[in-house]
C-alpha positions in Angstrom: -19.2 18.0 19.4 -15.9 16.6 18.5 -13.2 15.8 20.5 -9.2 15.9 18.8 -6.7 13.9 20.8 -3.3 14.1 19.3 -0.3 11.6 20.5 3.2 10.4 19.8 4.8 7.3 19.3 8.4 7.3 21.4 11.1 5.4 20.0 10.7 2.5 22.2 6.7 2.8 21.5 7.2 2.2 18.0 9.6 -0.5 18.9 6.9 -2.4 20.7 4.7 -2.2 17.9 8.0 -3.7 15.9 8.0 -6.5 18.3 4.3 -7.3 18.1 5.0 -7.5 14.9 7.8 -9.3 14.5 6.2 -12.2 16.6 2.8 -12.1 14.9 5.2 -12.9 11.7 6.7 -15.7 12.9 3.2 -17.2 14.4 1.6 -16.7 11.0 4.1 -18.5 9.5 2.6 -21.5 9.6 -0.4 -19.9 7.4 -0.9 -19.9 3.9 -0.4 -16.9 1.4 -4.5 -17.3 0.7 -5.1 -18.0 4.7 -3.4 -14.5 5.5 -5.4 -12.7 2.7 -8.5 -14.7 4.1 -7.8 -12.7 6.9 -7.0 -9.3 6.2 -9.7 -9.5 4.4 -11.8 -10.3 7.0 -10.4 -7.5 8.8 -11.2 -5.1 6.4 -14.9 -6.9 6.5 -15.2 -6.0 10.1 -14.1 -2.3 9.1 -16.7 -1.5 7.1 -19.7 -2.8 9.6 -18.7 -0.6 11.9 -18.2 3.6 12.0 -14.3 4.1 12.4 -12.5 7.8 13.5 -11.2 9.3 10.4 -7.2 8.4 11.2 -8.2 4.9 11.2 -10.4 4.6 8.4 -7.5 6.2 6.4 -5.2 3.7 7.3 -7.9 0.6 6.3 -8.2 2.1 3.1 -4.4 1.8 2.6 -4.6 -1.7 4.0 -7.9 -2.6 1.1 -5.4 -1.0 -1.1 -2.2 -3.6 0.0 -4.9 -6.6 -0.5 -5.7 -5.5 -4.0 -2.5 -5.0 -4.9 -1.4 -9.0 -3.5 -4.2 -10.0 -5.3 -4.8 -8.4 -8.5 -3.6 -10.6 -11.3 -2.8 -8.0 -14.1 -0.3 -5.9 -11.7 2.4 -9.0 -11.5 3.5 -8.2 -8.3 7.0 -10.1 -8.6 7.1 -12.4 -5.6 9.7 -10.9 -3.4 7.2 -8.0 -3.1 4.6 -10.3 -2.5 6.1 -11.8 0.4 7.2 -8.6 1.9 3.9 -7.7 1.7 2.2 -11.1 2.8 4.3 -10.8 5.7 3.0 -8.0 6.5 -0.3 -8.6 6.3 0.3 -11.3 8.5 -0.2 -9.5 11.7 -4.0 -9.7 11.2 -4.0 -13.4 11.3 -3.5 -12.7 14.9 -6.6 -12.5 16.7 -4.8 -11.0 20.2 -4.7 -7.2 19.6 -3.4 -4.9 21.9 -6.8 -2.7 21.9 -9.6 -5.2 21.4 -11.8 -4.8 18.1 -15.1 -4.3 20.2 -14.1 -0.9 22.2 -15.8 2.1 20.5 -13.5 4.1 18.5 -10.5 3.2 19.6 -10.7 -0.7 19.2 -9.0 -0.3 16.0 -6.3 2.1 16.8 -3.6 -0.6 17.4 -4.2 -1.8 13.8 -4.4 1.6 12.3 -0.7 2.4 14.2 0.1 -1.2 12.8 -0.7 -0.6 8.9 0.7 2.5 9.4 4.1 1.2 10.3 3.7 -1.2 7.5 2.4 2.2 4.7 5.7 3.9 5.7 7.5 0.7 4.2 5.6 0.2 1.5 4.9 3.4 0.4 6.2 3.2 -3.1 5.0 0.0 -3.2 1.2 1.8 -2.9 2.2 4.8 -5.1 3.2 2.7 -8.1 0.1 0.7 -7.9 -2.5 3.6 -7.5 -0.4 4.9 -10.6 -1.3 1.8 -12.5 -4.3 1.2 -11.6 -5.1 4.8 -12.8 -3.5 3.8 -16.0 -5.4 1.1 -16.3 -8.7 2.8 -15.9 -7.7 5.6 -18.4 -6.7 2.6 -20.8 -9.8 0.3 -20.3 -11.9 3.6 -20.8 -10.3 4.3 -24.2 -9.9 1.1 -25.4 -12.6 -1.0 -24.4 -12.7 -4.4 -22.3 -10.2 -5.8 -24.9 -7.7 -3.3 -23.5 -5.1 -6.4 -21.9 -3.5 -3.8 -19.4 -0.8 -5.3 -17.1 2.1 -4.3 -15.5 4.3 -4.4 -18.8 2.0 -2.3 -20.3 2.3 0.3 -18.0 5.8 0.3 -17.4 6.2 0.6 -21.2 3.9 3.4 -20.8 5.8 5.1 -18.1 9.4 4.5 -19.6 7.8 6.4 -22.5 6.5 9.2 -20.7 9.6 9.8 -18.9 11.8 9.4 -21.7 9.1 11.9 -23.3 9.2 14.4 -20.7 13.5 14.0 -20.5 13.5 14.8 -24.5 11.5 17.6 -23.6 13.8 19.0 -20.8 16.5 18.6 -23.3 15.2 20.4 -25.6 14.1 23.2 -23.9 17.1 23.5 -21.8 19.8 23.2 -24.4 21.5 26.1 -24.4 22.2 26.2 -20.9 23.7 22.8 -21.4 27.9 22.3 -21.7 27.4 19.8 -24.4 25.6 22.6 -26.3 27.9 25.6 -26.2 31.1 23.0 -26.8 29.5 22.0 -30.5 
């Protein structure tokens, strides 16, 4: 039998999770780019050794997905989102949690709340990259390994579509347009 427990975060909760943030940040400053991936990684290591409740699972997978993104050469990730990101990721270089690691089920629930502070900020961030990396897939399937995707590929390929899909609107919406009935 299963058990659903269902909580919210105040205000001034969230703003504690801010603040343990905020200071984790400035402690992990002193590590590398690769020492933070090193250990988020690691993190995400621990994650899969050991069965996780569905809400925090979810979130690790989102976290997996922020790694991949850092570190996947063919997506560019400019580096103003990279250290946006890095910093974020620096709250796992922090081995004090607030719930520690080793209590069933809900060890993990501080870093699940914690990436999903940092998934609300970095939302499109995710989206854009799950978009490309679907691309990418779709690309590498039709064209072989010599397929080259990167991100200029696929923003070509997505300032086509939409420019595609606007000629479309146009065109099926022209007579209810002003600049149709003036001409």
């Amino acid at each position: 039998m299963t058990i659903q427990i269902n909580f919210e975060l105040s205000d001034s909760d969230l703003e504690h999770f801010r603040e343990m943030m905020k200071n984790a940040v400035i402690k992990a400053s002193e590590h590398s780019p690769e020492e933070i991936l090193k250990h988020a990684n690691s993190v995400c290591e621990k994650m899969e050794s050991v069965v996780l409740p569905d809400f925090v699972n979810e979130r690790f997978k989102s976290l997996k997905l922020l790694i991949q993104a850092v570190e996947d050469v063919e997506w560019q990730m400019p580096d103003d989102e990279k250290t946006e990101v890095l910093t974020t990721l620096a709250y796992f270089t922090e081995p004090e949690d607030l719930v520690p690691d080793h209590i069933p089920g809900l060890g993990y629930i501080d870093d699940a709340i914690m990436i999903e502070l940092v998934i609300q900020d970095l939302s499109q961030d995710l989206d854009a990259y799950k978009q490309f990396c679907d691309f990418r897939a779709v690309e590498e399937k039709r064209r072989g390994d010599e397929a080259n995707i990167n991100r200029e590929n696929w923003l070509e390929g997505k300032r086509a579509e939409i420019r595609s899909g606007l000629r479309r609107r146009r065109k099926s919406g022209s007579k209810r347009r002003i600049f149709s009935r003036i001409m």
